[in-house]
Backbone as JSON Lines, residues from 0, in Angstrom:
{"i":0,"aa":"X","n":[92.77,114.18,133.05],"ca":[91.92,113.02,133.27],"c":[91.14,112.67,131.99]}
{"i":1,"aa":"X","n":[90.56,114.06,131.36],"ca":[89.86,113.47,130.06],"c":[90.91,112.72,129.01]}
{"i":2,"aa":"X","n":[92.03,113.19,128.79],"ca":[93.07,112.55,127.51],"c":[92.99,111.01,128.24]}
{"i":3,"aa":"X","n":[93.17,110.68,129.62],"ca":[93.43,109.45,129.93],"c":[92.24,108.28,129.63]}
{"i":4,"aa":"X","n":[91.0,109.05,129.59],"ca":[90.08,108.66,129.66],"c":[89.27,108.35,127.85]}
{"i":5,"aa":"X","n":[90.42,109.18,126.88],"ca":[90.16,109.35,125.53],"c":[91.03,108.15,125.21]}
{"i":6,"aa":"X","n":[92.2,107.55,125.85],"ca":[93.26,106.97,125.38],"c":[92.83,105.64,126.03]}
{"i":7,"aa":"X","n":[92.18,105.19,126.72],"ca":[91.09,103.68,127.16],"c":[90.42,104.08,126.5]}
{"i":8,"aa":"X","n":[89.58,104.61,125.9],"ca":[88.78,104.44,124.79],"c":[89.51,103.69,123.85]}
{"i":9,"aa":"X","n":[90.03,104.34,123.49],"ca":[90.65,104.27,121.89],"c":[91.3,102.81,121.9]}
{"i":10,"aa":"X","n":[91.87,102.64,122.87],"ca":[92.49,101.12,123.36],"c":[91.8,100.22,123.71]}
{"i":11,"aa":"X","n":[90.17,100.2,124.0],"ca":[89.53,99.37,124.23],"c":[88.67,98.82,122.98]}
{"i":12,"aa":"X","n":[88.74,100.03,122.02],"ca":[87.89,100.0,120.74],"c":[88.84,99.63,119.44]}
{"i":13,"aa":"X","n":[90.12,99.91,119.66],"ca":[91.35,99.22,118.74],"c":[91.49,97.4,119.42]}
{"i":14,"aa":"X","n":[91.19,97.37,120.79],"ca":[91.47,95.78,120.84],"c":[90.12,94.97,120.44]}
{"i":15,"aa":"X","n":[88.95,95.76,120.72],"ca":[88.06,94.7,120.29],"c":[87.72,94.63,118.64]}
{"i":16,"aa":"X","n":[88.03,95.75,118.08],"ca":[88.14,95.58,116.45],"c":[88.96,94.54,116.11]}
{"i":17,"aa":"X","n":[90.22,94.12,116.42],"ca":[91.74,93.37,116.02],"c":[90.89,92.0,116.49]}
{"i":18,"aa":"X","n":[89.85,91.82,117.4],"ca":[89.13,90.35,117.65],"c":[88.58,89.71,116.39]}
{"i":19,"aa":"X","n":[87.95,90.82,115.38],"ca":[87.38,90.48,114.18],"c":[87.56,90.7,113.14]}
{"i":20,"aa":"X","n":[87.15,89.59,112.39],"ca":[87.99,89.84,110.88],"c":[86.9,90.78,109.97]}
{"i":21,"aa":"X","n":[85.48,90.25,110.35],"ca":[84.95,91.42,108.79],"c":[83.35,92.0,109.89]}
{"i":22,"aa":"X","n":[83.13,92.95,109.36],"ca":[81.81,93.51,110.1],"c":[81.08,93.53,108.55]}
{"i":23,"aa":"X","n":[80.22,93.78,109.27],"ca":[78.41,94.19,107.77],"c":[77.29,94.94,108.49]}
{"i":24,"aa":"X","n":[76.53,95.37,107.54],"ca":[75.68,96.19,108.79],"c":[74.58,94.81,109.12]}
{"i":25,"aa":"X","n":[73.83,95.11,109.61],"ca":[72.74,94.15,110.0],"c":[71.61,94.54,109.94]}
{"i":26,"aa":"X","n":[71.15,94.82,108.53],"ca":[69.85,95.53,107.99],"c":[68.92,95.42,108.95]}
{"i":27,"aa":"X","n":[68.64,93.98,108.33],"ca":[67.64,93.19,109.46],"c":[67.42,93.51,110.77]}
{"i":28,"aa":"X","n":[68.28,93.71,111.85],"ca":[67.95,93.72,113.09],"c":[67.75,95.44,113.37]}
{"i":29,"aa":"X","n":[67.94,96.48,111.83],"ca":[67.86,97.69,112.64],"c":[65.89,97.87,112.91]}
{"i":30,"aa":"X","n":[66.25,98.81,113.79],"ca":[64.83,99.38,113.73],"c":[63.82,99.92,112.38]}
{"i":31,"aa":"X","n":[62.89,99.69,111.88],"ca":[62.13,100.25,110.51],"c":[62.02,101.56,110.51]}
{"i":32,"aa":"X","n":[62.19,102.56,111.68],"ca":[61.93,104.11,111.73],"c":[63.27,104.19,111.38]}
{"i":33,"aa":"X","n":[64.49,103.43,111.64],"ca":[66.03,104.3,111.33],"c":[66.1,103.8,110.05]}
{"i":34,"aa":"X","n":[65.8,103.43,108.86],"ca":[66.64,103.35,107.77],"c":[65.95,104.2,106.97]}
{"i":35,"aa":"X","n":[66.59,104.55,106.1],"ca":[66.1,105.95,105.04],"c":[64.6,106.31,104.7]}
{"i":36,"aa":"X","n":[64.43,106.95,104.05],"ca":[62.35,107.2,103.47],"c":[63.0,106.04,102.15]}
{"i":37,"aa":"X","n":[62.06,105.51,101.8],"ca":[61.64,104.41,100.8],"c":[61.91,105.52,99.59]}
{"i":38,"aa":"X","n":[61.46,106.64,99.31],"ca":[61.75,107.51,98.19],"c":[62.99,107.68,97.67]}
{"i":39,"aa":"X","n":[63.78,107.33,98.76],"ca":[65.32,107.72,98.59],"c":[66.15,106.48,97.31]}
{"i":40,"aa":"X","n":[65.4,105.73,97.46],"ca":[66.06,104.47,96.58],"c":[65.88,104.73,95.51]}
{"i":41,"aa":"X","n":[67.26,104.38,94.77],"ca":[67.43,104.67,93.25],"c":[67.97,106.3,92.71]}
{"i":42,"aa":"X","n":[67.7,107.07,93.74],"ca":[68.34,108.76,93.43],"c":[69.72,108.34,93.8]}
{"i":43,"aa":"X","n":[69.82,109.32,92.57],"ca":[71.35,109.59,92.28],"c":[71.77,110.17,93.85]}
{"i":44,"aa":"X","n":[73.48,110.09,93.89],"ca":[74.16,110.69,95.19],"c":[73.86,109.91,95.97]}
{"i":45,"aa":"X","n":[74.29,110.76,97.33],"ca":[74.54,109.58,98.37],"c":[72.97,109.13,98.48]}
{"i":46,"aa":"X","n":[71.7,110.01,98.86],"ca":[70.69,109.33,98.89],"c":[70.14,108.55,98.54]}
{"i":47,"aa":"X","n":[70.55,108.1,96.89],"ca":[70.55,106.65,96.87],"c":[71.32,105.35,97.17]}
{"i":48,"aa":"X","n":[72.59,105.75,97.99],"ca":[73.22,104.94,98.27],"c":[73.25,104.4,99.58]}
{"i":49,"aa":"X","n":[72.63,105.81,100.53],"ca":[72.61,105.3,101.99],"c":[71.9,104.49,102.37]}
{"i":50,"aa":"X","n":[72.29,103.33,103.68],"ca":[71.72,102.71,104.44],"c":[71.59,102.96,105.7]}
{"i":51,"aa":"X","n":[71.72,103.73,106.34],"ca":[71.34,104.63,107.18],"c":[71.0,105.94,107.47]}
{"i":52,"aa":"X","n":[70.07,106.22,108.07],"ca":[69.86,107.42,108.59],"c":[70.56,107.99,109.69]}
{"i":53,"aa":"X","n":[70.99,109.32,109.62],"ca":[71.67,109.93,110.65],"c":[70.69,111.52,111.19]}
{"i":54,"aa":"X","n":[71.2,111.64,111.85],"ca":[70.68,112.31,113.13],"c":[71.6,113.55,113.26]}
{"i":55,"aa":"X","n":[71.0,114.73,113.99],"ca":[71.69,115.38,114.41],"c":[70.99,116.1,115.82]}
{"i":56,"aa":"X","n":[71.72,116.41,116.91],"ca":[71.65,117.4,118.06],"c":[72.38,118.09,118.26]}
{"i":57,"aa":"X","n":[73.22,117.54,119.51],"ca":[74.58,118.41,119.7],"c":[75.67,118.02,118.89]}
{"i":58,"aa":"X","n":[75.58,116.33,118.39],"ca":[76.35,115.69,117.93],"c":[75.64,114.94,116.9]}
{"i":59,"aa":"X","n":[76.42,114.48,115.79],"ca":[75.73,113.67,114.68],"c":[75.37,112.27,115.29]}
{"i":60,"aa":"X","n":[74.57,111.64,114.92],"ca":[74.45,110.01,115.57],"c":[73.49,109.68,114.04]}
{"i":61,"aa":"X","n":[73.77,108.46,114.53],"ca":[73.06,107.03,113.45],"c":[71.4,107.04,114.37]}
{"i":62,"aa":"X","n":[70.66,107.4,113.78],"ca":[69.61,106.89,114.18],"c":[68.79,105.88,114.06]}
{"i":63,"aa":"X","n":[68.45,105.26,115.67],"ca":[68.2,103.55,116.06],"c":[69.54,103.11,115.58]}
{"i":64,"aa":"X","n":[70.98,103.43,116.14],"ca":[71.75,102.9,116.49],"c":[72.53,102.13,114.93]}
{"i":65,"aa":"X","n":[73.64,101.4,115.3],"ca":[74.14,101.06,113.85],"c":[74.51,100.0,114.44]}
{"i":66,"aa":"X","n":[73.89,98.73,113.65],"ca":[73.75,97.48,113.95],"c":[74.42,96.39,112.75]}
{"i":67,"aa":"X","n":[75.43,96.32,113.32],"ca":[76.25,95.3,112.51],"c":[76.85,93.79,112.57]}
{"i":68,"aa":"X","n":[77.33,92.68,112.34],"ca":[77.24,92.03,112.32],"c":[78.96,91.74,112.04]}
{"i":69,"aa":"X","n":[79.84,90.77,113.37],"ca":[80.98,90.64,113.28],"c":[81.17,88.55,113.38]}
{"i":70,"aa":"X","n":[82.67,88.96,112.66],"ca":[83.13,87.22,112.49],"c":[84.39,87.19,113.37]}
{"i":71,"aa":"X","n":[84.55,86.38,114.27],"ca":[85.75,86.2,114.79],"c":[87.25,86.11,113.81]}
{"i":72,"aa":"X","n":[88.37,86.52,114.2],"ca":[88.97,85.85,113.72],"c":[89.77,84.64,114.15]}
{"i":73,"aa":"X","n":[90.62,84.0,113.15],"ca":[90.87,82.54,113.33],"c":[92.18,82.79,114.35]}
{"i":74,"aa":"X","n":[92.4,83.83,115.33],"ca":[93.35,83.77,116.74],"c":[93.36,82.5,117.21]}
């Protein structure tokens, strides 16, 4: 039941990607607690490159979510 349930995933998240042609994140609409410490800008490595903050528990996550911004395509 779980593989069946891994394989509608994957098929529901491959058809709604193929709807759009380009994603971006959407700085703007994330939350001000999820994007990096202000210190981080300009250091070398990824810390100066990230735009998000991530999380960890049981599982890694984007913290306040990852908010991006999609264009239809011309279907």
């Amino acid at each position: 039941m779980r593989q069946f349930a891994y394989n509608e995933a994957s098929y529901f998240l491959i058809r709604l990607l193929q709807q759009f042609s380009s994603f971006s994140l959407a700085l703007d609409a994330q939350p001000p607690d999820s994007l990096p410490p202000a210190q981080w800008k300009g250091k070398k490595g990824p810390q100066g490159r990230d735009r998000i903050s991530l999380g960890a528990h049981l599982t890694m996550y984007v913290r306040g979510g990852l908010w991006v911004r999609m264009e239809n395509t011309d279907n």
